[in-house]
N, CA, C and O atoms as a GROMACS GRO file, in nm:
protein
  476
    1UNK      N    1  -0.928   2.180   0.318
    1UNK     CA    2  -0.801   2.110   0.336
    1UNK      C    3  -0.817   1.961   0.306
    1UNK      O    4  -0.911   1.895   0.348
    2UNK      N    5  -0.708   1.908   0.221
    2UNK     CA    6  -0.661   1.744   0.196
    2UNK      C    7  -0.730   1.710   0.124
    2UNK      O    8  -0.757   1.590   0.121
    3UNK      N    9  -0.797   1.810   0.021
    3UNK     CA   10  -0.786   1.748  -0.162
    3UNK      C   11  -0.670   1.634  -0.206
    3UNK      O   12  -0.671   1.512  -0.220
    4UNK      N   13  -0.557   1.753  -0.221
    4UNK     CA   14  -0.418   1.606  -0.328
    4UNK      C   15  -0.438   1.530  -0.217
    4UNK      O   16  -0.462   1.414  -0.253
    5UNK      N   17  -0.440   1.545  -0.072
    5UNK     CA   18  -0.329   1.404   0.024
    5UNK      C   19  -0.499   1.322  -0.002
    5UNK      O   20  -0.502   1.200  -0.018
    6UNK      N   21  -0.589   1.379  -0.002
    6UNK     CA   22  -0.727   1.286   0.005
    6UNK      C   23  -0.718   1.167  -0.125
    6UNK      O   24  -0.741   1.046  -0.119
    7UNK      N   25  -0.668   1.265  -0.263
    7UNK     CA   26  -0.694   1.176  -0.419
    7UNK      C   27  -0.627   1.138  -0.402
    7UNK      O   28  -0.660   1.020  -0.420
    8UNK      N   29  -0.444   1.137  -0.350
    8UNK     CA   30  -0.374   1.083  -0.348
    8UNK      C   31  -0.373   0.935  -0.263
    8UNK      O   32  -0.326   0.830  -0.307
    9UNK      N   33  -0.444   0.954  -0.117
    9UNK     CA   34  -0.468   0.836  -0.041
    9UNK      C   35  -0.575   0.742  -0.108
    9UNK      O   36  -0.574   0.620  -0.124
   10UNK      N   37  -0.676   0.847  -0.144
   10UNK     CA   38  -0.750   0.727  -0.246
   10UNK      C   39  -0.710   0.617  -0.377
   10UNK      O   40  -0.759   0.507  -0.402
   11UNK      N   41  -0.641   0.667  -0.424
   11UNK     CA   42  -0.566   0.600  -0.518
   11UNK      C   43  -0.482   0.506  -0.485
   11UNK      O   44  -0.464   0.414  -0.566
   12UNK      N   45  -0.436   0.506  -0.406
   12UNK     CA   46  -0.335   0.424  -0.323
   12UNK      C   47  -0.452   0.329  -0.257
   12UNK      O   48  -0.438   0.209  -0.284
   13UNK      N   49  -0.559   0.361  -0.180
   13UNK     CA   50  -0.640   0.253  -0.179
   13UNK      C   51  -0.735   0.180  -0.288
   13UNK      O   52  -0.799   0.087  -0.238
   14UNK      N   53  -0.757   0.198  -0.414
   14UNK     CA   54  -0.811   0.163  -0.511
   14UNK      C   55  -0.674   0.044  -0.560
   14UNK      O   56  -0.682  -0.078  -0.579
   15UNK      N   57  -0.584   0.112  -0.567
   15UNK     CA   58  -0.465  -0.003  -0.643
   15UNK      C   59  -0.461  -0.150  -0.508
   15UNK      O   60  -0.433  -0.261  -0.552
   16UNK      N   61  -0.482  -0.140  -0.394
   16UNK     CA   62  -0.502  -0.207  -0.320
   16UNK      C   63  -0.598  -0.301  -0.328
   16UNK      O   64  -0.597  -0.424  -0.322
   17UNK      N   65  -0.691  -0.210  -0.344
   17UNK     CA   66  -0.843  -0.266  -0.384
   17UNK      C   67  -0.799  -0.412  -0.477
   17UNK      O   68  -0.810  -0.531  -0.446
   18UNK      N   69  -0.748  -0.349  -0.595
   18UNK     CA   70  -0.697  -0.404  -0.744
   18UNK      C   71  -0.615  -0.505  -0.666
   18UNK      O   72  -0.704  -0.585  -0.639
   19UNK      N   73  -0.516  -0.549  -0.618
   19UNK     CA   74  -0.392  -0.639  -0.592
   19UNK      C   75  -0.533  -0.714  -0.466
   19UNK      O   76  -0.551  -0.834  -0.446
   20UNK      N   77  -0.586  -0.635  -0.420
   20UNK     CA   78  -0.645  -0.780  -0.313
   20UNK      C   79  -0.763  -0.856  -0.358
   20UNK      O   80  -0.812  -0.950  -0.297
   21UNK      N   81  -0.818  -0.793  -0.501
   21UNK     CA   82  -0.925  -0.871  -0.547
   21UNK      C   83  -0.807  -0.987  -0.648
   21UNK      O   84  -0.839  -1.106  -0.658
   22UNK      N   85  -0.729  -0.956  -0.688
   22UNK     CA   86  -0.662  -1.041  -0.763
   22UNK      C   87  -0.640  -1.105  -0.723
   22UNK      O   88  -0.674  -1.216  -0.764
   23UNK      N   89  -0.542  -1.086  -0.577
   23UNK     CA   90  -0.496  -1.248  -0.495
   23UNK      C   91  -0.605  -1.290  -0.443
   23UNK      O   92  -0.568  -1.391  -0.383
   24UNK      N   93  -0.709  -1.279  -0.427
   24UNK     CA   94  -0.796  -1.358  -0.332
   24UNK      C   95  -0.868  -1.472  -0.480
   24UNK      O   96  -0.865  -1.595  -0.482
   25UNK      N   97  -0.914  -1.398  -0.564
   25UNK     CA   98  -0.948  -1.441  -0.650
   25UNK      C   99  -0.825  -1.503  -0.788
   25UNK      O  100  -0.876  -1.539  -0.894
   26UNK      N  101  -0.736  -1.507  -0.778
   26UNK     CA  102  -0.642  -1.544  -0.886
   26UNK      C  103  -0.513  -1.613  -0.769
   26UNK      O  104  -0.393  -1.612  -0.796
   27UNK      N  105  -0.562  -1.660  -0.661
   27UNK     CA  106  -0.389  -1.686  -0.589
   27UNK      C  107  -0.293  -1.784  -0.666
   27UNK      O  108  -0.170  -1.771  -0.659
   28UNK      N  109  -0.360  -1.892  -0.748
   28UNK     CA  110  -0.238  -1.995  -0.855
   28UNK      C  111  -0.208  -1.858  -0.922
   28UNK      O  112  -0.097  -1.821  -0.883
   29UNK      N  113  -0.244  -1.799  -0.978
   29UNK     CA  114  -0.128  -1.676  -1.088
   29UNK      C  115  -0.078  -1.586  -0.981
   29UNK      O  116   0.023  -1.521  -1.007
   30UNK      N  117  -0.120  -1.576  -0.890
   30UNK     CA  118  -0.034  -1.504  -0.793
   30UNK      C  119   0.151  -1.579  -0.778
   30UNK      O  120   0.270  -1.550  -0.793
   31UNK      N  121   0.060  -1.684  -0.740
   31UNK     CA  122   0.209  -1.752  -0.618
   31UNK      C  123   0.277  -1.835  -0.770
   31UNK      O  124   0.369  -1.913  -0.747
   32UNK      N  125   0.240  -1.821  -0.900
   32UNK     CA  126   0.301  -1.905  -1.010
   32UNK      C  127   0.347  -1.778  -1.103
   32UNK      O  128   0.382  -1.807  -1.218
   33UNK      N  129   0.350  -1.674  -1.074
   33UNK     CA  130   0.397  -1.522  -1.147
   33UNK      C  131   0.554  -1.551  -1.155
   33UNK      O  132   0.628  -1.556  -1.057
   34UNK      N  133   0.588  -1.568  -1.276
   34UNK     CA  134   0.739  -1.561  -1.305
   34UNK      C  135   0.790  -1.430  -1.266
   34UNK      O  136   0.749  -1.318  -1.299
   35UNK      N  137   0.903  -1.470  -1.177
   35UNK     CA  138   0.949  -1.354  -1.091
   35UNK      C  139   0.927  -1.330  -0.929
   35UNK      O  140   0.993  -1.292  -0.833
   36UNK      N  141   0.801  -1.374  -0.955
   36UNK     CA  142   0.735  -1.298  -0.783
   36UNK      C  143   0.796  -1.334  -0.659
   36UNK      O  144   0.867  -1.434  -0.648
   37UNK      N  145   0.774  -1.264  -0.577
   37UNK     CA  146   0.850  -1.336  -0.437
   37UNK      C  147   0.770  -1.364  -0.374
   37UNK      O  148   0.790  -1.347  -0.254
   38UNK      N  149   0.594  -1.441  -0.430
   38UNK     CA  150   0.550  -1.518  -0.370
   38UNK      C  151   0.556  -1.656  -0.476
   38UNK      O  152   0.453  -1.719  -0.501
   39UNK      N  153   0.667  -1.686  -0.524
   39UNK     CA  154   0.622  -1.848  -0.608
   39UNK      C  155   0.653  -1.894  -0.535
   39UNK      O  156   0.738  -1.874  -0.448
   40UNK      N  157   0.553  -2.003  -0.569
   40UNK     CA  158   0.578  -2.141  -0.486
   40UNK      C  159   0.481  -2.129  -0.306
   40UNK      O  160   0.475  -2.214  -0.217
   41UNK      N  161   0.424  -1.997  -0.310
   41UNK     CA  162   0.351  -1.960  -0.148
   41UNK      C  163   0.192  -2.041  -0.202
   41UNK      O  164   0.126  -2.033  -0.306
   42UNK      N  165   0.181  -2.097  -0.110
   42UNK     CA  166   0.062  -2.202  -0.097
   42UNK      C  167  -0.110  -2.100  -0.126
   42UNK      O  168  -0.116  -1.984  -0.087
   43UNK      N  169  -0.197  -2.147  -0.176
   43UNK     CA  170  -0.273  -2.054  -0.243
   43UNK      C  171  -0.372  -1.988  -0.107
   43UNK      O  172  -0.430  -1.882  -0.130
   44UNK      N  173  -0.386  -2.040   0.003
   44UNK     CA  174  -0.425  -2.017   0.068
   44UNK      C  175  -0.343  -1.900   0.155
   44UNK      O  176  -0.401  -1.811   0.217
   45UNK      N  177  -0.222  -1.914   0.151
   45UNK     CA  178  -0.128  -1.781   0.205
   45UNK      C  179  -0.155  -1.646   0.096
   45UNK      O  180  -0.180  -1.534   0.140
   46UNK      N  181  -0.148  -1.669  -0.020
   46UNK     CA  182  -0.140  -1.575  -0.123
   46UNK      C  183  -0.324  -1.473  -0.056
   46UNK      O  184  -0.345  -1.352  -0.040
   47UNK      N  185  -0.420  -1.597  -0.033
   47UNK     CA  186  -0.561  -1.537   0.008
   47UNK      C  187  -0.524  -1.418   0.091
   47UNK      O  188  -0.524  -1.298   0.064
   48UNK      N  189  -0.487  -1.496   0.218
   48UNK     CA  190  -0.488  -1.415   0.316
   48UNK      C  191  -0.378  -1.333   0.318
   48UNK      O  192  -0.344  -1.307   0.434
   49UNK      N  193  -0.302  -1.276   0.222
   49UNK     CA  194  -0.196  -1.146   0.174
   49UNK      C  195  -0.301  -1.092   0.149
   49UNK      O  196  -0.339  -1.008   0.230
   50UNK      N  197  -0.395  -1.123   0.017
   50UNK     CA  198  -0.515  -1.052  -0.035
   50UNK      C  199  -0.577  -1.008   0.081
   50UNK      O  200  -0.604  -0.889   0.092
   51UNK      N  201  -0.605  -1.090   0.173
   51UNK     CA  202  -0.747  -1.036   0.279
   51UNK      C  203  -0.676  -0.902   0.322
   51UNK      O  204  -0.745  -0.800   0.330
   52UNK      N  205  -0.540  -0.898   0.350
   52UNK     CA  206  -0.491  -0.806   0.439
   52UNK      C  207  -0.478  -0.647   0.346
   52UNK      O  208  -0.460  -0.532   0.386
   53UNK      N  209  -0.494  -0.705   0.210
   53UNK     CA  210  -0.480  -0.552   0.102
   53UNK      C  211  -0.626  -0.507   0.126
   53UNK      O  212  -0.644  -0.387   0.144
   54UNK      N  213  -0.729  -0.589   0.127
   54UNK     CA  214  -0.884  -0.574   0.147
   54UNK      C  215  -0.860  -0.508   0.216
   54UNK      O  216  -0.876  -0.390   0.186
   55UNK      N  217  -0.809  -0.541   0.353
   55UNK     CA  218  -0.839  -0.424   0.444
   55UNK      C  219  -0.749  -0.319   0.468
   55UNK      O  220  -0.757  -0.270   0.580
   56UNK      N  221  -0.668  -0.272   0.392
   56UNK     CA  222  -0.582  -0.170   0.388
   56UNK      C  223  -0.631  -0.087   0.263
   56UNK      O  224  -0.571   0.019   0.248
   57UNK      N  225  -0.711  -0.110   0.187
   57UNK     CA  226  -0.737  -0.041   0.098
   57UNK      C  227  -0.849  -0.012   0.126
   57UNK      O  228  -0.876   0.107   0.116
   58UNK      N  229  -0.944  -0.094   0.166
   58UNK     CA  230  -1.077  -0.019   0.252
   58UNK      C  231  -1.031   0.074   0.388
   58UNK      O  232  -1.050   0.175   0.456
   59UNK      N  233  -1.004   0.032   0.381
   59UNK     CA  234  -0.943   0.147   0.529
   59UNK      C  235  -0.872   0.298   0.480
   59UNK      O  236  -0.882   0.408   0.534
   60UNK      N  237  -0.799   0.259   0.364
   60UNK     CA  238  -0.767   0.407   0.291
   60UNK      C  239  -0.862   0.485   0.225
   60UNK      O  240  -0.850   0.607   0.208
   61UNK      N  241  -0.943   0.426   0.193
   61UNK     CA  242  -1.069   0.496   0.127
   61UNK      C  243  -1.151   0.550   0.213
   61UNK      O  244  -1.205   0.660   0.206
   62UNK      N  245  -1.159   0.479   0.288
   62UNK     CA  246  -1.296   0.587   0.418
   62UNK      C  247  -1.159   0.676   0.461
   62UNK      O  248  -1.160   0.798   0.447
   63UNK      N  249  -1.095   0.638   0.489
   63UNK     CA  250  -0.987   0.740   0.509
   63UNK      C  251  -0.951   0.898   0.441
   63UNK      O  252  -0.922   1.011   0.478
   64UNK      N  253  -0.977   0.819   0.311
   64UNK     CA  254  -0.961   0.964   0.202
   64UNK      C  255  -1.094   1.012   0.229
   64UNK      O  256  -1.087   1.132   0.255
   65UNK      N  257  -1.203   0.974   0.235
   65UNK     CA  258  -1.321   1.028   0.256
   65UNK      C  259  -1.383   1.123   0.342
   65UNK      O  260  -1.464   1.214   0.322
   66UNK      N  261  -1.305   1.065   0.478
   66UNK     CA  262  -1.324   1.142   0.571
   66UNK      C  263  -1.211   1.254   0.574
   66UNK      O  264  -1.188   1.330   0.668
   67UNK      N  265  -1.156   1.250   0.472
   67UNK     CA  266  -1.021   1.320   0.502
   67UNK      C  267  -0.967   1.335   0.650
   67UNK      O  268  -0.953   1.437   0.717
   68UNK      N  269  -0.931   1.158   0.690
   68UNK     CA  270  -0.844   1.207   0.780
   68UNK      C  271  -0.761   1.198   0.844
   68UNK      O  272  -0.746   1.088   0.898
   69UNK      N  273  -0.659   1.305   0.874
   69UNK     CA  274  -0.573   1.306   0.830
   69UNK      C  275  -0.474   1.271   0.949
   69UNK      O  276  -0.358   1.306   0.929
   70UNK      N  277  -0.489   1.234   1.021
   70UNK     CA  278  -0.416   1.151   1.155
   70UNK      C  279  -0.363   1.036   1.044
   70UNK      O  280  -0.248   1.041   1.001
   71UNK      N  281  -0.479   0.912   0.991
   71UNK     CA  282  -0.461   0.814   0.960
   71UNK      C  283  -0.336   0.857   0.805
   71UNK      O  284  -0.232   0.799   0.771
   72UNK      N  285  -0.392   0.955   0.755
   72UNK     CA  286  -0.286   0.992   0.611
   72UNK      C  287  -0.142   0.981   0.663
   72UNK      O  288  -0.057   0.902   0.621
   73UNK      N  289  -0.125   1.088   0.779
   73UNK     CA  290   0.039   1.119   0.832
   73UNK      C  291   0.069   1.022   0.883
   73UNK      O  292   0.189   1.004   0.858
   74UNK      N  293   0.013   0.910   0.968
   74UNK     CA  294   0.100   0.785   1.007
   74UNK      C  295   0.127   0.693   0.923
   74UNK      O  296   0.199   0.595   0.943
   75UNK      N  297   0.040   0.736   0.773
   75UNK     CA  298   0.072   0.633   0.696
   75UNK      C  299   0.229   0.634   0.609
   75UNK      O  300   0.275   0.542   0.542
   76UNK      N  301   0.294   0.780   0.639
   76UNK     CA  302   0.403   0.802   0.608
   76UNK      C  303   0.494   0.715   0.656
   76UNK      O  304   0.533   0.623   0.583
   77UNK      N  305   0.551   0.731   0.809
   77UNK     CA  306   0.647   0.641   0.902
   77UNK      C  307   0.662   0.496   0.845
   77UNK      O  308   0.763   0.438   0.806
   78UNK      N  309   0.515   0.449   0.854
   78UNK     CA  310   0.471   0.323   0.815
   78UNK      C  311   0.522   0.264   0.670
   78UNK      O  312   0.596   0.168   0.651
   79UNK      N  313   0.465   0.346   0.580
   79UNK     CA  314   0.573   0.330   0.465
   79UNK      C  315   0.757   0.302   0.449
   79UNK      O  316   0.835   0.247   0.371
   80UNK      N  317   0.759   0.383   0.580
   80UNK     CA  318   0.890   0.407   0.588
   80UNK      C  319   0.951   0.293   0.586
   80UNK      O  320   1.020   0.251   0.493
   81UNK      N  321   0.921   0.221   0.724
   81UNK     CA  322   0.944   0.130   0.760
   81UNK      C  323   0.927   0.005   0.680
   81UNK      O  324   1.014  -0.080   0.697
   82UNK      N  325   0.839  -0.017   0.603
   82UNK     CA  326   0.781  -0.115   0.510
   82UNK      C  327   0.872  -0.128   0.408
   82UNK      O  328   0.919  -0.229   0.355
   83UNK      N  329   0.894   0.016   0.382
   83UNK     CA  330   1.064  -0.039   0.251
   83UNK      C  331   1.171  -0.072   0.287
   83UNK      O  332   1.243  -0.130   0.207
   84UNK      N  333   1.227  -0.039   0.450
   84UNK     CA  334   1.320  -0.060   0.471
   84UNK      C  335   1.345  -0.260   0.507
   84UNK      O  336   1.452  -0.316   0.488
   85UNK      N  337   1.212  -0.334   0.562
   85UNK     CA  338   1.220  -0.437   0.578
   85UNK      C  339   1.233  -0.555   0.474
   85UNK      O  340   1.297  -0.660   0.477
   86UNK      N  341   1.120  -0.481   0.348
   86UNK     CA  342   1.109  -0.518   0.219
   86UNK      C  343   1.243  -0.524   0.171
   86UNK      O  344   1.288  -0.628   0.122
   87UNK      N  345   1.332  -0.382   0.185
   87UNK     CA  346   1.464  -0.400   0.088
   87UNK      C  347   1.518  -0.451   0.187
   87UNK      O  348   1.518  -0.568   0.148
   88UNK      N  349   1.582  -0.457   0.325
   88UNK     CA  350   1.639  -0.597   0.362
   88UNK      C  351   1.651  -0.750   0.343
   88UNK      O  352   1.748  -0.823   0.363
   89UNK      N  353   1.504  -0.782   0.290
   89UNK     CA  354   1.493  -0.885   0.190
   89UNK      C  355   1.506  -0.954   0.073
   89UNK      O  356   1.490  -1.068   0.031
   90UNK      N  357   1.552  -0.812   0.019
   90UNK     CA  358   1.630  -0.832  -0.075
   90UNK      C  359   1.550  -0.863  -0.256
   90UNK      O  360   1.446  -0.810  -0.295
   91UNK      N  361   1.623  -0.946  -0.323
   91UNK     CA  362   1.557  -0.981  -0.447
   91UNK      C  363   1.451  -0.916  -0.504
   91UNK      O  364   1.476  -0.810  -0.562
   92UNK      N  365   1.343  -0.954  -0.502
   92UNK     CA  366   1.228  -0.918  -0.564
   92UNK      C  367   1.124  -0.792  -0.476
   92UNK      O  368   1.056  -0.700  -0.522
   93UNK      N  369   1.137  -0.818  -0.394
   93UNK     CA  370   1.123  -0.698  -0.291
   93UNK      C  371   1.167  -0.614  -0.286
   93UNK      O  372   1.088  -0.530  -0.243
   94UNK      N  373   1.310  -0.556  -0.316
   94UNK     CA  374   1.347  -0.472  -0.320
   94UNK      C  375   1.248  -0.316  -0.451
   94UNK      O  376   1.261  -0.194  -0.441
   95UNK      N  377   1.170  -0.389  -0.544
   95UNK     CA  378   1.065  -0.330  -0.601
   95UNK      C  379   0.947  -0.326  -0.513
   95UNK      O  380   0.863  -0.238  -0.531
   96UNK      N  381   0.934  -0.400  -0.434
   96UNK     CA  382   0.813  -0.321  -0.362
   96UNK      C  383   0.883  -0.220  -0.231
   96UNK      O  384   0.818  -0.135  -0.170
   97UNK      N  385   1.038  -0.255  -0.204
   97UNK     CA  386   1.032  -0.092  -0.123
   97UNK      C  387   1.024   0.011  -0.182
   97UNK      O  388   0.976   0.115  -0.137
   98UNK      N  389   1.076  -0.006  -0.302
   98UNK     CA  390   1.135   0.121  -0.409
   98UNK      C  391   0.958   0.166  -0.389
   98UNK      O  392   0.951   0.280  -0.343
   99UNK      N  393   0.857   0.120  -0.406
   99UNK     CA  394   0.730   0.142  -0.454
   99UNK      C  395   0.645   0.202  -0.279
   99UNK      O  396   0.579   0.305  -0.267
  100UNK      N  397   0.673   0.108  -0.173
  100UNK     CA  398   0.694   0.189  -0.036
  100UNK      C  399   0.740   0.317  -0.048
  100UNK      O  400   0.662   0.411  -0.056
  101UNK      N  401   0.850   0.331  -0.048
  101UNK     CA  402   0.956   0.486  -0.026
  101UNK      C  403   0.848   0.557  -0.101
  101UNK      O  404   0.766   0.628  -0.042
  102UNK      N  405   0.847   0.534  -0.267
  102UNK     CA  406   0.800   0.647  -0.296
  102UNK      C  407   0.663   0.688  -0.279
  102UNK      O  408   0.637   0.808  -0.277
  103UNK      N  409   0.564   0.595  -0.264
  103UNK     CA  410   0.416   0.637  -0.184
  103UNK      C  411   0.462   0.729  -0.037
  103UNK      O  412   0.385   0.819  -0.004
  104UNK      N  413   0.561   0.708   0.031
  104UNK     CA  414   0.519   0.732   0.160
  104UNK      C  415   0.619   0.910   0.109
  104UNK      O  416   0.600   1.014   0.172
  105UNK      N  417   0.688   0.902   0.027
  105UNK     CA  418   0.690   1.032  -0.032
  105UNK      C  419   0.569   1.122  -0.115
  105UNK      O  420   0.546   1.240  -0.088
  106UNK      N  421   0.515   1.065  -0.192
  106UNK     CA  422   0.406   1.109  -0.225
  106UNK      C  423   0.316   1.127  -0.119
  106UNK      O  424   0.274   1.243  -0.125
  107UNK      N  425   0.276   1.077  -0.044
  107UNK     CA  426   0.168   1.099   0.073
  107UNK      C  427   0.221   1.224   0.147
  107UNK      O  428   0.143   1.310   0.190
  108UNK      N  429   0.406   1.235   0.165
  108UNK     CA  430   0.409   1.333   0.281
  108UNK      C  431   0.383   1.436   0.125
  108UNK      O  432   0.278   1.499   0.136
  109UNK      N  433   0.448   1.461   0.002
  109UNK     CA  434   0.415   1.568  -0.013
  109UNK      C  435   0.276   1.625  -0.025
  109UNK      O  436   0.250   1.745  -0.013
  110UNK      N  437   0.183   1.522  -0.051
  110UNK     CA  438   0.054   1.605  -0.067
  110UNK      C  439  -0.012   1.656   0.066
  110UNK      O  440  -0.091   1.747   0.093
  111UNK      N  441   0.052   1.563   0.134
  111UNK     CA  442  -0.021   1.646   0.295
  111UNK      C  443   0.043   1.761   0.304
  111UNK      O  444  -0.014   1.860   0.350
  112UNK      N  445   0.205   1.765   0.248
  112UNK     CA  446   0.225   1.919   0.294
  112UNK      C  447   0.173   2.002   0.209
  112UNK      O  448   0.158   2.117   0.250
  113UNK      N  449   0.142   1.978   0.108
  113UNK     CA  450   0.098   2.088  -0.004
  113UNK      C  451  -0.061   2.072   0.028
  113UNK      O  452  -0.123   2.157  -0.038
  114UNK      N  453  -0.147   1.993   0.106
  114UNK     CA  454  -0.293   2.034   0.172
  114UNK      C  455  -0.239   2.110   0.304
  114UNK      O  456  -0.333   2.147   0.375
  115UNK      N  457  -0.112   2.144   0.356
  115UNK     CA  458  -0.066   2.191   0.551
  115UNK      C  459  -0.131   2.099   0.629
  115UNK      O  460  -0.189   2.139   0.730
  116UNK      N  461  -0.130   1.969   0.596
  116UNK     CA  462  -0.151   1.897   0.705
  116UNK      C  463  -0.042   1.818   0.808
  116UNK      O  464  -0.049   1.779   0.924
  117UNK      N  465   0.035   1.817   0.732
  117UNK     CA  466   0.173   1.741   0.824
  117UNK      C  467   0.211   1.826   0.861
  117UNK      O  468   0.266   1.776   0.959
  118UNK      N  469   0.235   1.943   0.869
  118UNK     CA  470   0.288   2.002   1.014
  118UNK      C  471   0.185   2.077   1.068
  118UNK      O  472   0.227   2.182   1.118
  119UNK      N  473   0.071   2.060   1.076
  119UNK     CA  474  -0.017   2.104   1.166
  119UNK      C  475  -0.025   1.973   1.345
  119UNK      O  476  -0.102   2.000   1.437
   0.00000   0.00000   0.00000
């Protein structure tokens, strides 16, 4: 059990991986990205966004590893919630709920297609 929800959580922590080595290491092209809804965020804020993907993407990976799957299914709700605050915000955010919603859809379906969310 929790092959897809495992590759699937892993992947989702690798792209994390990717966005928190960038801001920690690139925060002027971060917070100067035409478009972003961090321009103009001080380079030291942009870091510590990065620090916080560091540890959400390391945390998904031992996660997928251990396959487990407590941490997979709460990561659903959580999603949930994350797009709904994101698209309250409106503008440019509103692409990272769209990108919330549908991870935290992808996550529930692969857990159900491993039977882990309703176990």
């Amino acid at each position: 059990m929790g092959g897809v929800s495992s590759a699937v959580f892993a992947a989702q922590g690798v792209f994390l991986l990717g966005n928190a080595f960038y801001s920690i290491l690139f925060p002027a092209s971060v917070a100067n990205f035409q478009g972003s809804s961090l321009t103009g965020t001080p380079k030291g804020v942009v870091q510590c966004l990065g620090l916080t993907s560091l540890a959400l993407g390391t945390y998904q990976l031992i996660s997928a590893y251990q396959r487990d799957t407590a941490i997979m299914v709460s990561s659903v709700p959580s999603r949930v919630v994350a797009a709904w605050i994101m698209y309250r915000n409106g503008g440019n955010w509103t692409r990272v709920a769209a990108f919330e919603a549908i991870m935290a859809v992808l996550n529930g379906a692969a857990l159900l297609w491993d039977g882990n969310l309703l176990d």
